[in-house]
DSSP file (Angstrom, degrees, kcal/mol; ACC not computed):
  #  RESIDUE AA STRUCTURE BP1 BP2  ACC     N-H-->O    O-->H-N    N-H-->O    O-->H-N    TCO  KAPPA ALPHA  PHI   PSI    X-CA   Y-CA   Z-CA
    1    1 A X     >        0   0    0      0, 0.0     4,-1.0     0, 0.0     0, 0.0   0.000 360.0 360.0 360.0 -43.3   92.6   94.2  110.3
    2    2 A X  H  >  +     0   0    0      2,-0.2     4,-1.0     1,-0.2     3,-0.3   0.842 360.0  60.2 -44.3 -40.7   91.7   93.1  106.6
    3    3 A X  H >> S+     0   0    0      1,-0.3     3,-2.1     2,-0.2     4,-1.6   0.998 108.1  37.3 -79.2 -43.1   92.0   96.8  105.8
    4    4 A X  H 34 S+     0   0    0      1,-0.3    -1,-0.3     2,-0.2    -2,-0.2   0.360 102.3  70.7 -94.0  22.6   95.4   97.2  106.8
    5    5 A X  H 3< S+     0   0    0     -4,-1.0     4,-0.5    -3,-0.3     5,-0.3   0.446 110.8  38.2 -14.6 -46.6   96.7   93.9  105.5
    6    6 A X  H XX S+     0   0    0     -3,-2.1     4,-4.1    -4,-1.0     3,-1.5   0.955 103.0  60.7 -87.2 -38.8   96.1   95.4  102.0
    7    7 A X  H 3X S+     0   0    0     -4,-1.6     4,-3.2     1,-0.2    -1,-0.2   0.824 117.3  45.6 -51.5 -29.7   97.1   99.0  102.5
    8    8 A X  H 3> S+     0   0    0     -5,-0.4     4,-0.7     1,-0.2    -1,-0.2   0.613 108.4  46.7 -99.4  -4.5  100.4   96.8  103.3
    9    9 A X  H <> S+     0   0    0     -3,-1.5     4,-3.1    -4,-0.5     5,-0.3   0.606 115.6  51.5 -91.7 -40.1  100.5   94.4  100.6
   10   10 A X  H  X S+     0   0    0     -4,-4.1     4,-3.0    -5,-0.3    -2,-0.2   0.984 113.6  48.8 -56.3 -51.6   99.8   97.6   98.4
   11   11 A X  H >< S+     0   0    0     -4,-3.2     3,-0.8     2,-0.2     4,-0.4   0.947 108.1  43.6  -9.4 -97.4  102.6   98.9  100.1
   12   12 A X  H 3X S+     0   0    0     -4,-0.7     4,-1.1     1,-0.2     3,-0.2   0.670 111.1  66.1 -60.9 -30.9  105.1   96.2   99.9
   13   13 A X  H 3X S+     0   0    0     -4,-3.1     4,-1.2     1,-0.2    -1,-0.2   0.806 103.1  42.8 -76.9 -28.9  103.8   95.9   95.7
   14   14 A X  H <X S+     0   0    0     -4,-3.0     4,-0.7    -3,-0.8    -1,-0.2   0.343 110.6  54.6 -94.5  24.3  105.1   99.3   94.7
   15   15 A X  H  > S+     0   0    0     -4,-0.4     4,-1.3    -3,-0.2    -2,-0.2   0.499 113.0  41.7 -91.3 -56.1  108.2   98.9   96.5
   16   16 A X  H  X S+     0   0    0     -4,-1.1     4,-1.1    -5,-0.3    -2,-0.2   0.869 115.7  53.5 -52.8 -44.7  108.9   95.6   94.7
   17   17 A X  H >X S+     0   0    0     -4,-1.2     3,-2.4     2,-0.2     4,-0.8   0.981 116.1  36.6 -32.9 -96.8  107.6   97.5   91.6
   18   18 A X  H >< S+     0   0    0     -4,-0.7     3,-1.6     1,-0.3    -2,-0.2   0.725 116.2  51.7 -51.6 -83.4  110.1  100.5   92.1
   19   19 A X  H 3< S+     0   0    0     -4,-1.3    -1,-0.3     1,-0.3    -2,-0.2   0.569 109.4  53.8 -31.4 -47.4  113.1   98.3   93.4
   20   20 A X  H <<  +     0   0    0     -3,-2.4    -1,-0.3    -4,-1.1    -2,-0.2   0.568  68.9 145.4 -82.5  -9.9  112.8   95.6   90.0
   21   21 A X    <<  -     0   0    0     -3,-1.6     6,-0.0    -4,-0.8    -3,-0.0   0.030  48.0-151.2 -16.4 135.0  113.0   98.3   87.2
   22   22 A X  S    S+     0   0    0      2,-0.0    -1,-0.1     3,-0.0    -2,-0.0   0.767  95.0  53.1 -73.1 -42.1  114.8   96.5   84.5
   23   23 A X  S    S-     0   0    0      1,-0.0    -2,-0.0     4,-0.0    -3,-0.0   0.977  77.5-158.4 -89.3 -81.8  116.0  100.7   83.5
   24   24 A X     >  +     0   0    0      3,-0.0     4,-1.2     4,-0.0     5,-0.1   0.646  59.9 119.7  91.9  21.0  117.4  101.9   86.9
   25   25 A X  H  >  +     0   0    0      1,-0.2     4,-1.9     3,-0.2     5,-0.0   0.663  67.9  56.0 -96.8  -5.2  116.8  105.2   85.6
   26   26 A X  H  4 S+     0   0    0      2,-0.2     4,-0.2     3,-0.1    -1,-0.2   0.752 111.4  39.9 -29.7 -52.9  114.4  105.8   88.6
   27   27 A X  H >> S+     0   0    0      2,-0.2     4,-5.3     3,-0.1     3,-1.6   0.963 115.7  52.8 -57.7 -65.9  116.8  105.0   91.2
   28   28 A X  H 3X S+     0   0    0     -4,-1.2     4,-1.7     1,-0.3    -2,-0.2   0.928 116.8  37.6 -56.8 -66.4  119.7  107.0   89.2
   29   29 A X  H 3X S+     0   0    0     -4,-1.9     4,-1.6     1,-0.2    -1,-0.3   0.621 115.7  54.9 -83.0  14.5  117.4  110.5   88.8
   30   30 A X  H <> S+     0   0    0     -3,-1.6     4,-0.8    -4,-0.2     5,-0.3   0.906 116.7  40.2 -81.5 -74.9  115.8  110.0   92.7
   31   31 A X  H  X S+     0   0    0     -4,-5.3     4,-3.2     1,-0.2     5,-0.3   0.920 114.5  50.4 -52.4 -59.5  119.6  109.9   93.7
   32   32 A X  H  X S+     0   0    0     -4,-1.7     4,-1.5     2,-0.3    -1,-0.2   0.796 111.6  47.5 -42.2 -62.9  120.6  112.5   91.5
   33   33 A X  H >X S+     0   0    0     -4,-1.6     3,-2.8    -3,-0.3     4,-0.6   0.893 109.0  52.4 -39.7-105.8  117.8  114.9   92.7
   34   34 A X  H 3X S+     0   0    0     -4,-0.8     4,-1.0     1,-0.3    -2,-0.3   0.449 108.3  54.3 -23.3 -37.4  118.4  114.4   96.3
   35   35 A X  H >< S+     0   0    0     -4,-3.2     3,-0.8    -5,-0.3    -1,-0.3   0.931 108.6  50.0 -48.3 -53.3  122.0  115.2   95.7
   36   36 A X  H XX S+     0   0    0     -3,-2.8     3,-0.9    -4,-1.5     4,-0.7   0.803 111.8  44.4 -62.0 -52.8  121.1  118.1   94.2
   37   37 A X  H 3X S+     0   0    0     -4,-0.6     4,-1.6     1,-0.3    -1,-0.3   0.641 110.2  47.7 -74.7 -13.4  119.0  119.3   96.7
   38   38 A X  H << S+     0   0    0     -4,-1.0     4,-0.3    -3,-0.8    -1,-0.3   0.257 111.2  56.5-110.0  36.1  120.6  118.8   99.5
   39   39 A X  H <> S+     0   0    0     -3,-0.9     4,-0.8    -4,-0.2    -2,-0.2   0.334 110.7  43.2 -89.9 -28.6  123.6  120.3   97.9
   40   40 A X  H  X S+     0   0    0     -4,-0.7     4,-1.9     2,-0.2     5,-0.2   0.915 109.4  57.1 -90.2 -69.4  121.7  123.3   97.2
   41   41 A X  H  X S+     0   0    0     -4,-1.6     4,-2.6     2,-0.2    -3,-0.1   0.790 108.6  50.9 -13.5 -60.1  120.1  123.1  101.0
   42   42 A X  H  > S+     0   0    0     -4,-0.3     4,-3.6     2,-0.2    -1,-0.2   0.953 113.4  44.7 -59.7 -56.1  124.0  123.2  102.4
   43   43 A X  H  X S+     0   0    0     -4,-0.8     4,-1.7     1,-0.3    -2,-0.2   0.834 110.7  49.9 -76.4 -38.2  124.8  126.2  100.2
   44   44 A X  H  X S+     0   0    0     -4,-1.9     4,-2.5     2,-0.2    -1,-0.3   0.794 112.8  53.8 -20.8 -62.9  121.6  128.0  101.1
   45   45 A X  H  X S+     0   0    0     -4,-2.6     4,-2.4    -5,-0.2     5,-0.5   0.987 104.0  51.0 -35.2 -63.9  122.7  127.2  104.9
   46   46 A X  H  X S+     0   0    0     -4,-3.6     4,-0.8     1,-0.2    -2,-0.2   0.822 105.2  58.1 -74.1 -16.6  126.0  128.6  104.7
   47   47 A X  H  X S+     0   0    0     -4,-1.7     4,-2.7    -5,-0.2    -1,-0.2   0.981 112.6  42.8 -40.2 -61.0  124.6  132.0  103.3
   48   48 A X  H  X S+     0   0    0     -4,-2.5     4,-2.7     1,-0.2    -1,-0.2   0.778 109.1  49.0 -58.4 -30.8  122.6  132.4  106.1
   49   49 A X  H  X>S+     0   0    0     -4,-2.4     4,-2.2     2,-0.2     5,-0.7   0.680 116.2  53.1 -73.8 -16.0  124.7  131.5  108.7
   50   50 A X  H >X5S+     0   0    0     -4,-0.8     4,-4.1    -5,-0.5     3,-0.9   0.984 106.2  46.9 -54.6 -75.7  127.0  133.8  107.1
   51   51 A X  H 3X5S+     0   0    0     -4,-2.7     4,-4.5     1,-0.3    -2,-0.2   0.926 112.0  50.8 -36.5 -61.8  125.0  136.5  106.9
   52   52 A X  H 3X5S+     0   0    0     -4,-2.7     4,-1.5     2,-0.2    -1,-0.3   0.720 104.2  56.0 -54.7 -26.6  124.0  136.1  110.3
   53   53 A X  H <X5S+     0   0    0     -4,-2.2     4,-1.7    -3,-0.9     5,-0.3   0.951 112.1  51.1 -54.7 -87.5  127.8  135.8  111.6
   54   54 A X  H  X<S+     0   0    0     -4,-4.1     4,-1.7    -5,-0.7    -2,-0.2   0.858 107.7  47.1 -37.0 -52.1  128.1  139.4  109.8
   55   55 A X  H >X S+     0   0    0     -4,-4.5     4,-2.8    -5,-0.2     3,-2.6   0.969 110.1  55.5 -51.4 -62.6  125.2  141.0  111.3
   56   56 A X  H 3X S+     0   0    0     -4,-1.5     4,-3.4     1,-0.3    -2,-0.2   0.748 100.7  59.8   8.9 -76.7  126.3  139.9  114.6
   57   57 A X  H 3X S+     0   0    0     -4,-1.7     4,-1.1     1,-0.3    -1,-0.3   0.686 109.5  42.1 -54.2 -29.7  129.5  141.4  114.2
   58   58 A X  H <X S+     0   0    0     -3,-2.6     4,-3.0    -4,-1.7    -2,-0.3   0.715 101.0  56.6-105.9  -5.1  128.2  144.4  113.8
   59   59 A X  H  X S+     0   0    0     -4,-2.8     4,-1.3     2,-0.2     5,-0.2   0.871 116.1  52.7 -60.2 -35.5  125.5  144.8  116.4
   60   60 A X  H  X S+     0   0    0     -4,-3.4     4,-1.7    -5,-0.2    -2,-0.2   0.950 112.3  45.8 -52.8 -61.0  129.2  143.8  118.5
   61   61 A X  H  X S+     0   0    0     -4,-1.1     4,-1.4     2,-0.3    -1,-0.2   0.782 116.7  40.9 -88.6 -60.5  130.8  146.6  116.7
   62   62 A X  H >X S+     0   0    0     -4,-3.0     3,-1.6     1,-0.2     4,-0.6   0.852 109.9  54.6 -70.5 -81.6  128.0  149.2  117.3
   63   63 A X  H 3X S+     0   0    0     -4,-1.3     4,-0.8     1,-0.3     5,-0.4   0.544 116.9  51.5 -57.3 -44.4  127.2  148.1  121.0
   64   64 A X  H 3< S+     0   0    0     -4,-1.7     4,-0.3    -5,-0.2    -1,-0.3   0.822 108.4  41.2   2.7 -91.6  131.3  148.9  121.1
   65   65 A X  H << S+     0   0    0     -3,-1.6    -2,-0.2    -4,-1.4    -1,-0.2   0.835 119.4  42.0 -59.4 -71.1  131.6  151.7  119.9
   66   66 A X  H  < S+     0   0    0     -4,-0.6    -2,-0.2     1,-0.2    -3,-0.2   0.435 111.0  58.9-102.1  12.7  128.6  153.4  121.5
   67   67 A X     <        0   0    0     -4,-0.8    -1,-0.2    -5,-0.3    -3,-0.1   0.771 360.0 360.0 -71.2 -44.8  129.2  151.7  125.0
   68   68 A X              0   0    0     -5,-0.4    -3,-0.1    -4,-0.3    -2,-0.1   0.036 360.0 360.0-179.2 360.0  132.9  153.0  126.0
């Protein structure tokens, strides 16, 4: 119980740490990244789904075609 009392004060001290920066330039490139990546993520998505929409269309298009 002792151990994880500390793991959770240790816890709860770099969190206090990170959250009081005098600079905020932690917060500010954290945010900045994570914008960035999940900006990147989205655009990455819609390729694929793209792509995959397009293939699609033409497995439709052949199956079509060589059906009737």
């Amino acid at each position: 119980m002792n151990k994880f009392k500390n793991i959770f004060n240790k816890i709860k001290y770099k969190i206090a740490e990170f959250v009081s920066d005098e600079y905020g330039g932690n917060l500010v490139e954290y945010a900045l990244l994570l914008g960035f990546a999940l900006f990147v993520f989205f655009i990455i998505i819609g390729v694929i789904t793209s792509i995959l929409n397009w293939t699609m269309g033409l497995s439709n298009d052949f199956f079509t075609i060589i059906g009737g």
